[in-house]
C-alpha positions in Angstrom: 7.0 -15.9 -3.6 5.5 -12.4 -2.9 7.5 -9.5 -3.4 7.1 -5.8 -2.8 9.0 -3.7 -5.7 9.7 0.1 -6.0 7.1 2.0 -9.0 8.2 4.9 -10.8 6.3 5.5 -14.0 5.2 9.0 -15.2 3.0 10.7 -12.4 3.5 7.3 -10.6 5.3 6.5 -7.5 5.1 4.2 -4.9 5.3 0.2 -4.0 4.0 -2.5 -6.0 2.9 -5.6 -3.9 2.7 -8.5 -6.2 1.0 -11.9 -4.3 1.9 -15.6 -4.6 -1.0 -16.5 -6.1 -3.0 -13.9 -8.2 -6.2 -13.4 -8.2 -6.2 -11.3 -11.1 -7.8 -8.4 -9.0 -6.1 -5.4 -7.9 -5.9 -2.3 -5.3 -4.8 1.2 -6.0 -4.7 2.7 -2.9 -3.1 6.3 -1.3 -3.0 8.5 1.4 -4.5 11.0 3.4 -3.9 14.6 3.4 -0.8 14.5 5.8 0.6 11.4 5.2 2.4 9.4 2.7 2.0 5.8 1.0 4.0 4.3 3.8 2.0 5.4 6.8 1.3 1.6 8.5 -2.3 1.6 8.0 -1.4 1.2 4.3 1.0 -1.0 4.4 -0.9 -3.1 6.9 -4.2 -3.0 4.2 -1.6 -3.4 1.2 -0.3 -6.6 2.8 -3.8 -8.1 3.4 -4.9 -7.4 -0.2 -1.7 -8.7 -1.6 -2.3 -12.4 0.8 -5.8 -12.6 -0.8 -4.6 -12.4 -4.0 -4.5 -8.6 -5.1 -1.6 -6.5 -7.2 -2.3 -3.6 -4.7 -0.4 -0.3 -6.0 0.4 1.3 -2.8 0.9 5.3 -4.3 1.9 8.7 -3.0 -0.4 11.0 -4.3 1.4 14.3 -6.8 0.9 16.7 -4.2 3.0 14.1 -1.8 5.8 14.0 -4.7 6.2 17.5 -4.9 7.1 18.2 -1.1 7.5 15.4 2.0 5.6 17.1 4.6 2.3 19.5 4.7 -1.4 19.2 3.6 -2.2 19.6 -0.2 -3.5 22.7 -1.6 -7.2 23.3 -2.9 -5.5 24.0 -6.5 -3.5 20.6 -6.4 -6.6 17.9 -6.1 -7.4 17.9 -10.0 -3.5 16.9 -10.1 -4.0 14.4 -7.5 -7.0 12.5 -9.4 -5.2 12.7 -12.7 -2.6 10.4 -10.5 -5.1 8.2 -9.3 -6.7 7.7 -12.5 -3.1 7.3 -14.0 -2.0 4.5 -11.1 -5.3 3.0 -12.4 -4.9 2.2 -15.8 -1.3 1.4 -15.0 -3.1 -1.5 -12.7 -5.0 -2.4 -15.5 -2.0 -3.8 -17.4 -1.3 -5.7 -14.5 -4.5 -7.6 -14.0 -7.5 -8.0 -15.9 -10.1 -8.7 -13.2 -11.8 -6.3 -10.9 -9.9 -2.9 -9.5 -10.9 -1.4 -6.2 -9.6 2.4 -5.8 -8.9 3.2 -2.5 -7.6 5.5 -0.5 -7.4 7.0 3.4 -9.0 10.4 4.1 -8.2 13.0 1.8 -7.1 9.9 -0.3 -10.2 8.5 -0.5 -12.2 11.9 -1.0 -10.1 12.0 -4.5 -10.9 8.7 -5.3 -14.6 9.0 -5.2 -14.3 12.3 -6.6 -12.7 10.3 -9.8 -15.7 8.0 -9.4 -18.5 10.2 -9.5 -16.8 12.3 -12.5 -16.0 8.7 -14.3 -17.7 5.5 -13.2 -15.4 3.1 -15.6 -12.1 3.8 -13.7 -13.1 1.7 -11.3 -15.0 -1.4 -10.0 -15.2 -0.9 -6.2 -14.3 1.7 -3.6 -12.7 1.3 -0.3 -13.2 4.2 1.5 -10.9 4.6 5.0 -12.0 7.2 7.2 -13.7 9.0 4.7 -13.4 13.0 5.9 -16.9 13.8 6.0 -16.5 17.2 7.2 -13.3 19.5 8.8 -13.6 18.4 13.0 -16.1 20.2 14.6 -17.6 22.3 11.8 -20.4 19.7 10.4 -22.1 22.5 8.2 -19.6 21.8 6.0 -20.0 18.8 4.6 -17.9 17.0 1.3 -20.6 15.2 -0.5 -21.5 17.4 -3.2 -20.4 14.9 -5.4 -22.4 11.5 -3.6 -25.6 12.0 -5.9 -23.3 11.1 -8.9 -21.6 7.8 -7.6 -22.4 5.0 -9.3 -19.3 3.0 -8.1 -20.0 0.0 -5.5 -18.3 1.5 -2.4 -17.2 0.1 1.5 -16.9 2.9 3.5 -14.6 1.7 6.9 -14.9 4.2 9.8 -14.1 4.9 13.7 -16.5 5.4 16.2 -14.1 8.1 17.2 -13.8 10.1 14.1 -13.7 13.4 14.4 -14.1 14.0 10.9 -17.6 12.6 11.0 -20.0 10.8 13.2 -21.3 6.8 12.3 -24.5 8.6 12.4 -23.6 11.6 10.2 -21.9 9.0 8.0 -24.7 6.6 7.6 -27.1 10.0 6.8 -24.6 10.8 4.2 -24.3 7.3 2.4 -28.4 7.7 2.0 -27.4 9.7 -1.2 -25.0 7.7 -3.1 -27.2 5.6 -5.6 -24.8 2.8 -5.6 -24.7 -0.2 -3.3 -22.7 1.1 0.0 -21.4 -0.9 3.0 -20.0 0.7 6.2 -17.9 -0.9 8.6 -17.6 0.6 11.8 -14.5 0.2 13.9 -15.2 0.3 17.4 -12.9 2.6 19.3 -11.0 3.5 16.7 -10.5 7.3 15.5 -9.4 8.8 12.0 -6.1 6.7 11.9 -8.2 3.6 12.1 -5.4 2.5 14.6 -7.6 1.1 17.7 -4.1 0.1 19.3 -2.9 -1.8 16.4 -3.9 -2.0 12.7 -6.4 -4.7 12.7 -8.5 -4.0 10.4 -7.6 -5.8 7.3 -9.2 -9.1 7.7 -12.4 -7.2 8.7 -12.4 -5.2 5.4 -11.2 -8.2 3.2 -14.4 -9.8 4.6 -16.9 -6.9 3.8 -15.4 -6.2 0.2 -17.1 -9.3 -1.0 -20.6 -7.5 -0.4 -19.6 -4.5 -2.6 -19.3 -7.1 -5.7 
């Protein structure tokens, strides 16, 4: 039987989801810049992951630890990949098969950040609502560090971003040298919500193409 298990362990903390049947592949995967590892888009993806197989690490990044409410400071994000690369190897003695990194928003800006700095932490990216630039101030973007990616990555985003565009999206993914997918989600804005949190069975069938 599945189970989902407190993790404590060093710079570590969140839920471990641990499936029926293993696939031997897992999922780290954390939260955005205002949120925490239990936000239901998380949980939703975490579930998903875990029925298909996945040990998904479902973590709160160290910024998170340190304080329960507010965005993350500029000076804390090299703390916050350390975490990520910590939750990763912690994975790794979980499961000897492929691990995705993942992550929503400012989540997922650290993990290909981590990526692009070290393509062996990883096999895949999942990208949710990757923050392409602050809402409405597109001069600015964050992809300074998408020429160095050599990480497969699926890139899942609303047509109602504000954070970024399809269009400005699919511009930026031109300079990442690895294979890319994008999902779009019709409707759906940076919470990837679209009413309910549907999206799992859409990314589960996309992440195959990012092999």
């Amino acid at each position: 039987m599945s189970e989902v298990t407190v993790f404590q362990e060093d710079s570590i903390s969140g839920f471990l989801h641990v499936p029926d049947v293993s696939s031997n592949q897992g999922l780290v995967l954390t939260h955005g810049a205002g949120a925490n590892c239990q936000t239901p888009l998380l949980v939703a993806v975490a579930e998903a992951f875990e029925g298909a197989g996945f040990t998904v690490l479902r973590c709160d990044l160290p910024f998170r630890q340190k304080r329960p409410g507010g965005p993350p400071h500029p000076s804390q994000a090299g703390a916050d990949r350390e975490g990520l690369r910590a939750a990763v190897v912690a994975l790794r003695r979980m499961v000897s098969g492929r691990i995705v990194l993942g992550g929503h928003s400012y989540g997922g800006r650290q993990a290909s950040i981590v990526a692009s700095e070290d393509s062996s932490v990883s096999d895949a990216l999942l990208l949710l609502s990757y923050p392409l630039h602050p809402p409405n101030k597109p001069e600015q973007l964050r992809t300074a560090h998408f020429l160095q990616l050599q990480t497969p990555a699926l890139f899942v985003h609303g047509t109602k971003d504000p954070f970024g565009t399809t269009a400005e999206l699919q511009t930026a993914l031109r300079l990442i040298p690895s294979a890319t997918e994008l999902s779009i989600v019709e409707g759906a804005g940076h919470d990837l919500k679209r009413g309910r949190f549907d999206i799992a069975a859409l990314i589960l069938e996309r992440l195959h193409l990012i092999k």
